[in-house]
DSSP file (Angstrom, degrees, kcal/mol; ACC not computed):
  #  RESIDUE AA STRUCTURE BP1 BP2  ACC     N-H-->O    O-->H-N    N-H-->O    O-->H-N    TCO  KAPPA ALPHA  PHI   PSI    X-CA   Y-CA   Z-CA
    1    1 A X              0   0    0      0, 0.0    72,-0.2     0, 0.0     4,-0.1   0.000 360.0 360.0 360.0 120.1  -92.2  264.8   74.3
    2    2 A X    >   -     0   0    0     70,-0.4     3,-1.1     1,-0.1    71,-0.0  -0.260 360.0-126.1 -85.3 174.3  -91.2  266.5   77.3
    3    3 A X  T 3  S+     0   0    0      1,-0.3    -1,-0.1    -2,-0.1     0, 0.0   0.860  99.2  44.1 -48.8 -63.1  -90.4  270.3   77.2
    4    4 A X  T 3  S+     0   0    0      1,-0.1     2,-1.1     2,-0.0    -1,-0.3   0.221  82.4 116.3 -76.4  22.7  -86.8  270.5   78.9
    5    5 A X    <   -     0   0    0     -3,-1.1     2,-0.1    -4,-0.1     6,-0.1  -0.638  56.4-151.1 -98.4 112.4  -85.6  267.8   77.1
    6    6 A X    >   -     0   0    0     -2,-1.1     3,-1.0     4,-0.1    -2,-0.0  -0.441  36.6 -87.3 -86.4 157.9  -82.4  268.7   74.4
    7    7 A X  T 3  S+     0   0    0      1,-0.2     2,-1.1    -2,-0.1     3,-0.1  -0.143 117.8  27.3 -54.0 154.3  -81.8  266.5   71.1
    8    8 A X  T 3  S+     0   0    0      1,-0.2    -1,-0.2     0, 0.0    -2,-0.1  -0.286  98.8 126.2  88.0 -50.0  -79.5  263.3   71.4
    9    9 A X    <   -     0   0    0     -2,-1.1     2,-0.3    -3,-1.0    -1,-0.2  -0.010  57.8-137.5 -55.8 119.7  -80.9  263.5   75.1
   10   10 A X        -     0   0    0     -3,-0.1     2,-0.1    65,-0.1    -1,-0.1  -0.711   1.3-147.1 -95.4 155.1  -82.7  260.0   76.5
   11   11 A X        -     0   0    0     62,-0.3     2,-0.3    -2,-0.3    63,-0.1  -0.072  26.4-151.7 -84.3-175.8  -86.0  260.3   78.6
   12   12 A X        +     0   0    0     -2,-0.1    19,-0.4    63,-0.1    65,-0.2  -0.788  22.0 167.7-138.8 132.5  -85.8  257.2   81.2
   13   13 A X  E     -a   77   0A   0     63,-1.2    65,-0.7    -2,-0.3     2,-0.4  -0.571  38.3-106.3-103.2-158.5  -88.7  255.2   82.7
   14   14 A X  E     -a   78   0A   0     15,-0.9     2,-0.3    -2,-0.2    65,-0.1  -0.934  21.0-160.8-121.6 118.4  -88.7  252.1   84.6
   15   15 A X  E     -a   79   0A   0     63,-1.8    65,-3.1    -2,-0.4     2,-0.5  -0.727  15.6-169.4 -85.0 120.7  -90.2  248.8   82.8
   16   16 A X  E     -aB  80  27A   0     11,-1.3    11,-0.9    -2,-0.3    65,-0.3  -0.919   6.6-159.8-114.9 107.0  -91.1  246.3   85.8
   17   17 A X  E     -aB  81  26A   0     63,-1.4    65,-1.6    -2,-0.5     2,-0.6  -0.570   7.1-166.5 -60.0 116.4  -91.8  243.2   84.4
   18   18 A X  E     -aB  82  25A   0      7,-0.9     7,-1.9    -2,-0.2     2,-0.7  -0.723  17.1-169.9-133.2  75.7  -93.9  241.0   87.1
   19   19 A X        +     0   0    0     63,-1.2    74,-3.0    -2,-0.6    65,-0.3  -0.532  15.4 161.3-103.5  51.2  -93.5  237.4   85.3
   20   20 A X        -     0   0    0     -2,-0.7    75,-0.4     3,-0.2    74,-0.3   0.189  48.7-108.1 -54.8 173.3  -95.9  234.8   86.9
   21   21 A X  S    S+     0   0    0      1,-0.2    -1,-0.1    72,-0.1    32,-0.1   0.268 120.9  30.3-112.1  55.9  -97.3  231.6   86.0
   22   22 A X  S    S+     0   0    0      1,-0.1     2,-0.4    30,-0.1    -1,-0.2   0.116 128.4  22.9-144.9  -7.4 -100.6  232.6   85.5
   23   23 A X        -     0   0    0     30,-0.2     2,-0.5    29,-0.1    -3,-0.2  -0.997  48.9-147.3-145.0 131.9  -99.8  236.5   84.2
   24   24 A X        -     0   0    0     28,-0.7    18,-2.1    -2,-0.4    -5,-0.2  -0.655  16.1-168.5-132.5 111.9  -97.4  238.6   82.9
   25   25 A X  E     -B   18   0A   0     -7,-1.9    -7,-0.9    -2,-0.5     2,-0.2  -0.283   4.8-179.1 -84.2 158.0  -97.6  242.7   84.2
   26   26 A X  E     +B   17   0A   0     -9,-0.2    14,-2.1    35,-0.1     2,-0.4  -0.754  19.4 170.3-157.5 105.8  -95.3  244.8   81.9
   27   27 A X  E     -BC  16  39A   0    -11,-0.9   -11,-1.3    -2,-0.2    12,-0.2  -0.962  20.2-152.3-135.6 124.3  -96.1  248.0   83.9
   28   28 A X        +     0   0    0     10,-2.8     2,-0.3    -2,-0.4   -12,-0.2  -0.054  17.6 172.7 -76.1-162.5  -93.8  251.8   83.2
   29   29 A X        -     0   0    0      7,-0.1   -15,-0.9   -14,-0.1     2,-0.2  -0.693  38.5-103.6 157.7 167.4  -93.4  254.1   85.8
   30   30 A X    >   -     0   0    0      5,-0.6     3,-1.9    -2,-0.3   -17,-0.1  -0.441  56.5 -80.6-105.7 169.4  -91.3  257.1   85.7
   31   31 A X  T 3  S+     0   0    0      1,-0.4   -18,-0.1   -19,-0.4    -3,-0.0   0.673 130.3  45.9 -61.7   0.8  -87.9  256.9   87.8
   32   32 A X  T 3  S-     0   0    0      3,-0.1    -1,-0.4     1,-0.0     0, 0.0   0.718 107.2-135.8-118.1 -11.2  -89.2  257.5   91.4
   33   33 A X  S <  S+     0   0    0     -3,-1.9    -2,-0.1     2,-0.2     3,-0.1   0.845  76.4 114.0  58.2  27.7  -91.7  255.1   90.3
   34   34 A X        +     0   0    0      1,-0.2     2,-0.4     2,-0.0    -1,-0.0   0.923  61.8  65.3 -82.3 -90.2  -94.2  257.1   91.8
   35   35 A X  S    S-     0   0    0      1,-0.1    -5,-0.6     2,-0.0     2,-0.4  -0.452  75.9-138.9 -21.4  71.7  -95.9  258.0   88.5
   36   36 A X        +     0   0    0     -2,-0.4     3,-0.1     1,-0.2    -7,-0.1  -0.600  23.5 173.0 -83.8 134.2  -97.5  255.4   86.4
   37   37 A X        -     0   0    0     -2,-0.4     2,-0.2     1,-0.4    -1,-0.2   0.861  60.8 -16.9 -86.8 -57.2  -97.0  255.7   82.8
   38   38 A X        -     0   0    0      2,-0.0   -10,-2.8     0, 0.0    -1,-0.4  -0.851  51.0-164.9-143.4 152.1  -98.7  252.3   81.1
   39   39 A X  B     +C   27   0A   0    -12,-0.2   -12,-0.2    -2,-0.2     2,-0.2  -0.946  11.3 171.9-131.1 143.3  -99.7  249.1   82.2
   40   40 A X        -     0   0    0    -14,-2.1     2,-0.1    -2,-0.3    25,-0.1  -0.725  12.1-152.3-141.9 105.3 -100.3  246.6   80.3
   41   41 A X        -     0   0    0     -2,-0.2     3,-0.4   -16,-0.1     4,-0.2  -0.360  34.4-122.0-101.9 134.9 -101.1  242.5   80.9
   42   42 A X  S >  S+     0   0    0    -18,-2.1     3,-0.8     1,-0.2     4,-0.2   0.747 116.4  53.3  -1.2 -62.6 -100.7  239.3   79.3
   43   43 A X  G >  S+     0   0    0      1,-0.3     3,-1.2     2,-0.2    -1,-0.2   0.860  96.4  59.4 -37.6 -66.0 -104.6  239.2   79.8
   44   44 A X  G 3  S+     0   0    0     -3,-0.4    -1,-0.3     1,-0.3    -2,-0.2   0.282 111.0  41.6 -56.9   3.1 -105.5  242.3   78.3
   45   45 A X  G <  S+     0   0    0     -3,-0.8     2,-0.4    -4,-0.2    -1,-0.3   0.504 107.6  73.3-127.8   8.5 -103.9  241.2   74.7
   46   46 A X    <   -     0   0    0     -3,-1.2    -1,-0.2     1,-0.2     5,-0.0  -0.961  61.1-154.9-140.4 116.0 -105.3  237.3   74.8
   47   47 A X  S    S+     0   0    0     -2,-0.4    -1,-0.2    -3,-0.1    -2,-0.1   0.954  78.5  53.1 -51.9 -88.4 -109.0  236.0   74.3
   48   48 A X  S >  S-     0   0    0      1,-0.1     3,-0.6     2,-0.1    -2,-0.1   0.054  82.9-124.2 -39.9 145.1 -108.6  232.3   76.6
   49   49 A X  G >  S+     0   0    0      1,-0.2     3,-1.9     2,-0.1     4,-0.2   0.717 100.3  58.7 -46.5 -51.4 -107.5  232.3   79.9
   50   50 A X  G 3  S+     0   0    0      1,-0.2     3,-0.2     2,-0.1    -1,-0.2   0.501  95.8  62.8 -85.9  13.1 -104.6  229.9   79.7
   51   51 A X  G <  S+     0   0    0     -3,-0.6     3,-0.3     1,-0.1    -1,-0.2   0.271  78.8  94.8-113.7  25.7 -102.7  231.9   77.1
   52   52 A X  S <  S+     0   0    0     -3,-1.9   -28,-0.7     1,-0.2     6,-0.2   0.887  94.2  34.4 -66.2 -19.8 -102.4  234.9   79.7
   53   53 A X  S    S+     0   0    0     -4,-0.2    -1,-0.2    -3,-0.2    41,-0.2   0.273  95.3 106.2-106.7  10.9  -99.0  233.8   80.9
   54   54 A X  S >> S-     0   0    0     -3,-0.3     4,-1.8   -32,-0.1     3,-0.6  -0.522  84.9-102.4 -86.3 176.5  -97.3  232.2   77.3
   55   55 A X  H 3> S+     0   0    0      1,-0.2     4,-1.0     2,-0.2     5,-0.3   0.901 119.8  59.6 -80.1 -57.7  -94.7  234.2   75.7
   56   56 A X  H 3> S+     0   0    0      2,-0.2     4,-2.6     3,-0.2     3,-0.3   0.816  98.2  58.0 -51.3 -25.7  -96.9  235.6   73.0
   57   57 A X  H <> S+     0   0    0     -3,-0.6     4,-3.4     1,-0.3     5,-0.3   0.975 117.0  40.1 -43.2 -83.3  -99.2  237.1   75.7
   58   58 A X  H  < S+     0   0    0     -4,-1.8     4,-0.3     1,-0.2    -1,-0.3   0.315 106.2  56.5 -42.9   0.4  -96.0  238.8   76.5
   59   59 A X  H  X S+     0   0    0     -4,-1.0     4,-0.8    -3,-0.3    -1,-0.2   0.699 115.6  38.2-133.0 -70.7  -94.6  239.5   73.5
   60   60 A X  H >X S+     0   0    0     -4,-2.6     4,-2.5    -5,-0.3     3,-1.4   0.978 111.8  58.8 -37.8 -59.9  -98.0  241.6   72.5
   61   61 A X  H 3X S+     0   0    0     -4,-3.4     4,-2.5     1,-0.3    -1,-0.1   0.949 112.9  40.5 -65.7 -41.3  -98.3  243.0   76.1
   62   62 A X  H 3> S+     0   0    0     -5,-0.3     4,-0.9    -4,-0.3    -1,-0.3   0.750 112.6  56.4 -67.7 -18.5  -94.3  244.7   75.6
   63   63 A X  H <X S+     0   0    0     -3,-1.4     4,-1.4    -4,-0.8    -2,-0.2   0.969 108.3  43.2 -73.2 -61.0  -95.1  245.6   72.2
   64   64 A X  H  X S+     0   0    0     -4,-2.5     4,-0.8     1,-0.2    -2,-0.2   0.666 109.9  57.2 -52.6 -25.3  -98.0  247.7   73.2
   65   65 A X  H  X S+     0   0    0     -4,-2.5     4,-1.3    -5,-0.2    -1,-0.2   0.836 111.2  44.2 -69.0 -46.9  -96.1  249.2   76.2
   66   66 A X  H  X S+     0   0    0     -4,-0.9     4,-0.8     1,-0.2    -2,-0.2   0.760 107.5  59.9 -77.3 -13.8  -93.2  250.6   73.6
   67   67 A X  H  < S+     0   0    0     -4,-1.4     4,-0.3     2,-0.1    -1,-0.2   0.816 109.3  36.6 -76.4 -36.2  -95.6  251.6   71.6
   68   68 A X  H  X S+     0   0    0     -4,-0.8     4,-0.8     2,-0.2    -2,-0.2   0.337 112.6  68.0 -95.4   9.4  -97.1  253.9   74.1
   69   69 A X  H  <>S+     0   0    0     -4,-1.3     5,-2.4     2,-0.2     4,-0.2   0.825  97.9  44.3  -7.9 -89.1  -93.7  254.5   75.2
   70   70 A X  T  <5S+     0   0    0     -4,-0.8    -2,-0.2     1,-0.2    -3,-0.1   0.399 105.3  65.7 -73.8 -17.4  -92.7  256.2   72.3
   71   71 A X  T  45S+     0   0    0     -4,-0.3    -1,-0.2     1,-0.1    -2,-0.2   0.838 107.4  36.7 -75.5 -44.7  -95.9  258.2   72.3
   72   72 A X  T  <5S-     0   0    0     -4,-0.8   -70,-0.4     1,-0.1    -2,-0.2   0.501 123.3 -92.6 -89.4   4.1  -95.1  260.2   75.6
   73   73 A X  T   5 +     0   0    0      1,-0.3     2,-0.4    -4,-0.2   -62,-0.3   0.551  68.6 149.3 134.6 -28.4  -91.9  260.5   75.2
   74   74 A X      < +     0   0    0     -5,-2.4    -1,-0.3     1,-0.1    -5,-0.1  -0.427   9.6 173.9 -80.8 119.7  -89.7  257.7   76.8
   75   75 A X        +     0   0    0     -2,-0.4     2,-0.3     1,-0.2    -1,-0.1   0.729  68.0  36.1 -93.7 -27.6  -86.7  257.4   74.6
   76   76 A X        -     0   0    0      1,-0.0   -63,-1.2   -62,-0.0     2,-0.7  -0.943  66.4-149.4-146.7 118.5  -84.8  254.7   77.3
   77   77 A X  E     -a   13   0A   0     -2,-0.3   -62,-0.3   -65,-0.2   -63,-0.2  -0.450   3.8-154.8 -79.5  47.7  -86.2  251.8   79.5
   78   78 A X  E     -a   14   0A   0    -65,-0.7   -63,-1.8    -2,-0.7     2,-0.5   0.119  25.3-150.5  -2.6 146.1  -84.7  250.6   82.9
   79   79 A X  E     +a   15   0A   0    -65,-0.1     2,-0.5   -63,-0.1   -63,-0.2  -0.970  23.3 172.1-128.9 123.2  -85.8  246.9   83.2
   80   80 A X  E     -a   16   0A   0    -65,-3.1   -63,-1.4    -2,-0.5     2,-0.4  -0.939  17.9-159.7-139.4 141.2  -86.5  245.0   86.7
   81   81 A X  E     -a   17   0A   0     -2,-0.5     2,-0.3   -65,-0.3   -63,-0.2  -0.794   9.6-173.9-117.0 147.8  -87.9  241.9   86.4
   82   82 A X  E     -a   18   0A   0    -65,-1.6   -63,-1.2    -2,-0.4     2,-0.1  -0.995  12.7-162.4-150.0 139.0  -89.7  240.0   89.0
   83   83 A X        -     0   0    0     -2,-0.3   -63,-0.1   -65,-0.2     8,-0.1  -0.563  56.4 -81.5-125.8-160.8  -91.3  236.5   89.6
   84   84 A X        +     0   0    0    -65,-0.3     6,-0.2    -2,-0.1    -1,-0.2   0.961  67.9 172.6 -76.1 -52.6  -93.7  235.9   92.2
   85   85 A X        +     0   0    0      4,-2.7     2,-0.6     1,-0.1     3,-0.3  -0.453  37.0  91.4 102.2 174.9  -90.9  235.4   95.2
   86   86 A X  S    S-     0   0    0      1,-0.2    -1,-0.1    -2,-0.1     4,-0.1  -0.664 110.7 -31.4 108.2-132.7  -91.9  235.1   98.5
   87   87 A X  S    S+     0   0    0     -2,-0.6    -1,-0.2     2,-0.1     3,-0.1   0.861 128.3  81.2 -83.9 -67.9  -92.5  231.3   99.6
   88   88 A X  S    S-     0   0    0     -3,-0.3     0, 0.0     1,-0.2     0, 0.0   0.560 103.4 -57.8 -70.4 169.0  -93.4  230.7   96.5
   89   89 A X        -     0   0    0      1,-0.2    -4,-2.7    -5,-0.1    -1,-0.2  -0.098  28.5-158.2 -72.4 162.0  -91.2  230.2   93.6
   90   90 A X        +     0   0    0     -6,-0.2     2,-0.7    -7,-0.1    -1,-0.2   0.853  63.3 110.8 -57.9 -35.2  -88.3  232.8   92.3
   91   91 A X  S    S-     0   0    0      1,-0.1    -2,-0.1    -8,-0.1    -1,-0.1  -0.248  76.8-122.9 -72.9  90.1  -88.2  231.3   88.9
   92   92 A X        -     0   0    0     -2,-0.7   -72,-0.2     2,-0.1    -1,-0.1   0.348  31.7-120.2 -10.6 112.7  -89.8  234.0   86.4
   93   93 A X    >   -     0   0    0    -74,-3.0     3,-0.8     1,-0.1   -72,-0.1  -0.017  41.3 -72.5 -60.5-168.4  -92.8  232.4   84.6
   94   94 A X  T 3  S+     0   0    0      1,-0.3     3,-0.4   -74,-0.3     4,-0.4   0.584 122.5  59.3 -61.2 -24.9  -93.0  232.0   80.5
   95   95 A X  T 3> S+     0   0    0    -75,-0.4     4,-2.8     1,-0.2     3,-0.5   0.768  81.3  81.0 -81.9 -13.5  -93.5  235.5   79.7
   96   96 A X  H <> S+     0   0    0     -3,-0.8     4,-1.0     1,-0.3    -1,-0.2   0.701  96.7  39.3 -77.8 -22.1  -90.6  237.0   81.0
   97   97 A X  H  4 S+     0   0    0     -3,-0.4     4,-0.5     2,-0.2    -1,-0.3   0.617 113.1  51.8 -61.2 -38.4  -88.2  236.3   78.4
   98   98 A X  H >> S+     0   0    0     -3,-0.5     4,-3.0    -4,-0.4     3,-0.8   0.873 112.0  53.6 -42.6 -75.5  -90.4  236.8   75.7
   99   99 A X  H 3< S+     0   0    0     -4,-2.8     4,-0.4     1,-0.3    -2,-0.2   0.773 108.5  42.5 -20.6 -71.9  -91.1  240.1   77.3
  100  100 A X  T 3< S+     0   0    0     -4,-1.0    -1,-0.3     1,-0.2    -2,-0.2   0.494 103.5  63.7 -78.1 -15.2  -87.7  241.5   77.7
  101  101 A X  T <4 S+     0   0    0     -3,-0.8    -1,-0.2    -4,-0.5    -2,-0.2   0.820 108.9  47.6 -60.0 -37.8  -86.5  240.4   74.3
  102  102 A X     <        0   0    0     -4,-3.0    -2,-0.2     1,-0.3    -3,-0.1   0.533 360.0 360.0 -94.8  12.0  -89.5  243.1   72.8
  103  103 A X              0   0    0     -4,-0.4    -1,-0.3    -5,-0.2   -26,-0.2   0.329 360.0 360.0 -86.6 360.0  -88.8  245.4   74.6
């Protein structure tokens, strides 16, 4: 918890959600975004390879992010969500919903 922080008072990061269709990043940062807090992937909670982008991926990967969340201190989440963009498509892969519902 940090010091200067009074009761009732929320902490803020920013949760950026990076929802392809092969991954899903669920990465914190502190507000200037400078400052990374957790990251945590689709990958990193999934044995197989093709269940890094399904909803459960995500759905584990957000759990574990709010869980370490709540350890340092972050009382309140900004969200931006992001798909891959670019040429490529806008449309937020399978996790991204999933995601932002457990968070």
């Amino acid at each position: 918890r940090p010091k200067n922080v009074r009761d009732g008072e929320h902490v803020f990061g920013v949760a950026h959600i990076y929802a392809s269709f092969n991954d899903t990043f669920v990465h914190v940062t502190d507000l200037t975004g400078k400052e990374t807090i957790t990251r945590i992937t689709g990958g990193m909670e999934v044995k197989a390879d093709r269940d890094e982008s399904s909803p459960y991926a995500a759905m584990l990967a957000a759990q574990d992010v709010a869980n370490k969340c709540k350890e340092r201190g972050i009382t309140a989440l900004h969200i931006r969500l992001r798909a891959t963009g670019g040429n490529r498509t806008k449309t937020p892969g399978p996790g991204a919903q999933s995601a932002l519902r457990a968070l």
